[in-house]
C-alpha positions, 0 to 999 in steps of 0.5 A: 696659383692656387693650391690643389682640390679638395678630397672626395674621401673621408667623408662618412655622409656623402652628401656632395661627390667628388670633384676636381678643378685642373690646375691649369687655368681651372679650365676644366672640371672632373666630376662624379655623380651617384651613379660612377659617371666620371664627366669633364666639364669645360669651365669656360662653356659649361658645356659637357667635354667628355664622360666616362662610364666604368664597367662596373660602376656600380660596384667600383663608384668613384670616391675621389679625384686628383689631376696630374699636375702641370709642371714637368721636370726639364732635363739638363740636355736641349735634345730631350726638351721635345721629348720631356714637353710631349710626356708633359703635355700627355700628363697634362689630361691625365686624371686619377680616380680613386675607386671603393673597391681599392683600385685606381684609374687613369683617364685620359681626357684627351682620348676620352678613355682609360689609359691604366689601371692601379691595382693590387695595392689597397683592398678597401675603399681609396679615401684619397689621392695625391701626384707628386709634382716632380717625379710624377709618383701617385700616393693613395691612402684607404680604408685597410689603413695603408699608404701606398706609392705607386709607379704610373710607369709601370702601374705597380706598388712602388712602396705601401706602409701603414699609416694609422691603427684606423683608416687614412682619411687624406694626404698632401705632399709639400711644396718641396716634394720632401714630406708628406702629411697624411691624417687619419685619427692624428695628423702625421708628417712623413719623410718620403725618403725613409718613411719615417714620421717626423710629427704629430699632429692633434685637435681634431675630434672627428676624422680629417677630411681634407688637407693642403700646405698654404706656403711655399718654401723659402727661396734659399734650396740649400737650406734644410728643411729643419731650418724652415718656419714659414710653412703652414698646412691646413686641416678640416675635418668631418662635423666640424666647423672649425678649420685649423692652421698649423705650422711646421717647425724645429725650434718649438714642436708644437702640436696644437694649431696656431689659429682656425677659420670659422665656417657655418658647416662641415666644409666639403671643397677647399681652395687656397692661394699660395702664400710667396712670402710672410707679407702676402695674404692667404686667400681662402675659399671654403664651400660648406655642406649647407651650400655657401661659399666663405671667403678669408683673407689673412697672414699667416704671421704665428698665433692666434686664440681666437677664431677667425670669421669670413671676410665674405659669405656667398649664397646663389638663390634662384627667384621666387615664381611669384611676386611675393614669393621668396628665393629659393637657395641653390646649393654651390657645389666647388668654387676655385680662385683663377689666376688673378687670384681676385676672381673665383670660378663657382660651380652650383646647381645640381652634378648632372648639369652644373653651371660654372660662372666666373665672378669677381668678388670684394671681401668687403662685402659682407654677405653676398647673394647671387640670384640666378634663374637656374632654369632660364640659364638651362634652356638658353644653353640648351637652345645655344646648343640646339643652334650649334648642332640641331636636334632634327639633324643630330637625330637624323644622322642617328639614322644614317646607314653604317656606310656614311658612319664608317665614312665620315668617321662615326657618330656619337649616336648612343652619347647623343640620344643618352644626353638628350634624353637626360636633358629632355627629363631634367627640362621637361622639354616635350620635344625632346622626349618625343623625338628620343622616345620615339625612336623603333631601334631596338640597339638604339633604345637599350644602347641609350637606357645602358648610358643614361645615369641610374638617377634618371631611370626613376623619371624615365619611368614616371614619364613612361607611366605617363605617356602610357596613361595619356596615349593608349596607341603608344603603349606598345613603344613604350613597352620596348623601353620599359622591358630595357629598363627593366632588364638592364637597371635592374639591380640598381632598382632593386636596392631602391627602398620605397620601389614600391611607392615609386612604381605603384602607378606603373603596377596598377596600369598595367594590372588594370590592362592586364585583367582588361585583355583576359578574355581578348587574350584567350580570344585572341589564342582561340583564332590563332589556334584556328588560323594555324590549323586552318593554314595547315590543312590548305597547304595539305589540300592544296594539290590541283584536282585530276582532270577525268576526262579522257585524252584518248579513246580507243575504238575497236573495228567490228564485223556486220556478222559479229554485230548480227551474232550480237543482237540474237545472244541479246535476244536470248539472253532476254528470253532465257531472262523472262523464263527464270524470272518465271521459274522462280514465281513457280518456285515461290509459291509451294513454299508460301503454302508450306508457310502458311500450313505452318502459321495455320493460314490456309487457302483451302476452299470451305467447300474442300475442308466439308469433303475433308471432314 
């Protein structure tokens, strides 16, 4: 069976992310990304089980993994093996997530949430995590230089001490429970019962980045644990290519190690096969920095000054496009022997969509190039899952009404649409992206920008820029998605360095539309001015107009003798009209004559102005 994971802590340059092979048939694979993302991985399938996004992730990103181990303790009374199997069988899925800001994780992969949470132990970045096998205890180390044990049960500090003047960079629990080893600038083995170190350890110039036991104890449990001889551990440290064995021992308390493995780089993932006696080889897997993958096989049998080369060396390169074109070198990620131990599940390719394949090796063949068409392996998968579930009827049933949700038990809307966007931008599939892109559901569109990785919102935005460029009608779409993205990543943008450059083409278009529309947007103002006053007044002046015409007329009955009085009043009153109207000419005319005495115009005949005279 093989030994247990490599730590995702203790690295200074963190160029791969931490991830994690259940220990059970390396039937599943917990990785996290760049972005805090926790995913489960079905190492049979390859296909997605389950994904867990922190709330905040971006400030607790994830440093380090560890599942609970498989092996439970069975209690001496039948009547409790029910009970003591359930708690297994619930610890089983069980994965702790070291955190950066101190905190520890418990996730359940069954029910695909988070179970518990550990906090208040450790102030600083968790650099590693280890379970004890029996007692179902969990031990941590961190940068604030402290080890702490905690109690799953009732998620508290069972004991913290402090493990080093630097920071602990990596644990590991022996075979028997009893010791522990921990390493930060020396390697330490501690009593677990009193906390006390037994030894020292030093050769590593750089800080230890992982950790693991390669033997078993012996057969006899009476024995001491001074008396053991065979139990060997093995130790990797940052920039450097050596990695070193080292025995445990009483009668000679040597501090050197007793041999090294070579590697071409900084190992980043190590797994092992546990030695069941001193006549079985050690099988050794080491996945390096530089993407290749070394196999060892050897005794563990005392000293050895010279350094130990591979058996193996395993490279994955995909084919070139052309003929004459080389292969392009695909990183392996995390490679971990299965049960047989003579097959080796390898992980290569990229954290957001692995490929995990199973491969049976010889260490006689010296070196080994695997080549794999990544993108043809991506597609066929896609489409296998297509066919399982098709994209038509998983976006359809993203429109069912909440009725047929609650009813048939719910739908995985927002995980859906979000692992279909990233698939359709990591394959640049057009059918996908149409189909997710499309989509007017303002809760649907910023639930998916909310899940999407933050390492795919950058080619979510070129591809926007590029539907915007190409499809002017689109614009107002793609504009719904542009503000989520920016409203919601917007702090994850902002530490970006070269922003700019990234965003250049984006800023440009829509300055360019923007300076285009100036004078159409005051147009536009201009008439929705006039419109709005021109509503108004109609809803003011729309009242019916009063009809004149009248309903009713009332006549009054009249006498002949009235109707006779009538006519003579009208006649003098026409009389009486004509003599006024004379009177009034009468009137007129000395007053002319006074006026015209005074302007000095006269009417006087010559003949009266000589009798005058």
């Amino acid at each position: 069976m093989a030994a247990g994971e490599a730590c995702g802590g203790g690295w200074r340059e963190p160029a791969r992310a931490p991830c994690a092979f259940s220990p059970c048939g390396r039937r599943l694979l917990a990785l996290s990304g760049p972005d805090g993302r926790l995913r489960v991985w079905d190492a049979l399938s390859s296909r997605l089980h389950r994904e867990y996004a922190p709330s905040a992730r971006l400030s607790a990103a994830c440093t380090c993994l560890a599942w609970a181990p498989t092996t439970a303790k069975e209690g001496p009374q039948r009547k409790k093996r029910k009970s003591e199997a359930a708690e297994a069988g619930e610890q089983l899925d069980l994965l702790a997530i070291g955190t950066a800001v101190g905190s520890i994780l418990l996730y359940s992969t069954v029910k695909g949430d988070l179970q518990s949470k550990l906090d208040g132990g450790h102030d600083n970045k968790i650099n590693c995590i280890r379970w004890h096998q029996d007692n179902g205890c969990l031990y941590s180390c961190s940068e604030d230089k402290h080890i702490v044990e905690w109690n799953t049960q009732t998620c508290k500090v069972k004991c913290k001490w402090k493990g080093d003047n630097s920071s602990v960079s990596s644990l590991c629990i022996s075979p028997d429970g009893k010791m522990l080893l921990s390493a930060g600038r020396t390697i330490k083995l501690w009593d677990l019962e009193t906390k006390e170190v037994y030894r020292h350890f030093t050769g590593h110039a750089t800080a230890v980045s992982s950790l693991m036991f390669t033997t078993v104890r012996p057969p006899n449990e009476n024995q001491p644990f001074d008396g053991i001889t065979g139990l060997y551990f093995l130790s990797g440290a940052v920039h450097d290519r050596l990695l070193s064995v080292w025995q445990v021992r009483s009668d000679r308390k040597e501090k050197n190690a007793v041999m090294s493995f070579t590697v071409t780089d900084e190992p980043i993932f190590i797994d092992l096969t546990v030695s069941e006696s001193k006549e079985e080889p050690v099988k050794l897997a080491v996945v390096c920095r530089d993407g290749q993958l070394h196999l060892f096989e050897h005794i563990l049998n005392g000293y050895c000054k010279k350094p130990l080369t591979s058996n193996c060396t395993i490279q994955i390169a995909m084919p070139g496009n052309d003929s004459d074109s080389t292969p392009k070198p695909v990183p392996i990620l995390a490679a971990a022997f299965c049960s047989d131990k003579q097959s080796l599940m390898i992980v290569y390719g990229n954290t957001l969509q692995p490929i995990i394949e199973r491969v049976s090796l010889s260490t006689t063949e010296s070196p080994v190039c695997l080549v794999r068409d990544i993108q043809k392996t991506l597609v066929l998968k896609t489409e296998m899952d297509v066919t399982k579930a098709s994209i038509e009827d998983r976006l359809g049933a993203m429109d069912i009404d909440a009725m047929k949700v609650k009813t048939q038990g719910g739908l995985p809307q927002t995980d859906s649409f979000a692992v279909l966007l990233v698939q359709g931008l990591e394959s640049n599939d057009p059918d996908i992206l149409n189909k997710v892109l499309q989509t007017r559901k303002e809760a649907l569109v910023k639930n998916t920008v909310a899940r999407i990785p933050v390492h795919a919102v950058i080619p979510l935005l070129h591809e926007l820029t590029k539907r915007l460029q190409g499809h002017p009608y689109s614009a107002s779409q793609m504009v719904r998605w542009l503000k989520t993205i920016f409203s919601i990543h917007a702090s994850y943008l902002s530490t970006l360095p070269d922003l700019v450059p990234q965003l250049g083409m984006l800023y440009q278009l829509m300055e360019s539309r923007v300076k285009t529309l100036q004078k159409l947007s005051r147009l536009h103002g201009k008439l929705y001015l006039l419109i709005t006053q021109i509503a108004a007044l109609e809803k003011i002046q729309d009242v019916s107009d009063v009809n004149q015409t009248a309903k009713l007329v009332y006549e009054e009955e009249s006498s002949e003798e009235g109707s006779e009085d009538e006519m003579i009043a009208d006649k003098d009153s026409d009389d009486n009209w004509e003599e006024d109207e004379e009177k009034e000419e009468q009137s007129e005319e000395p007053e002319m004559a006074v006026d015209k005495e005074i302007n000095g115009d006269s009417d006087l005949d010559p003949e009266n102005e000589s009798e005058e005279e």
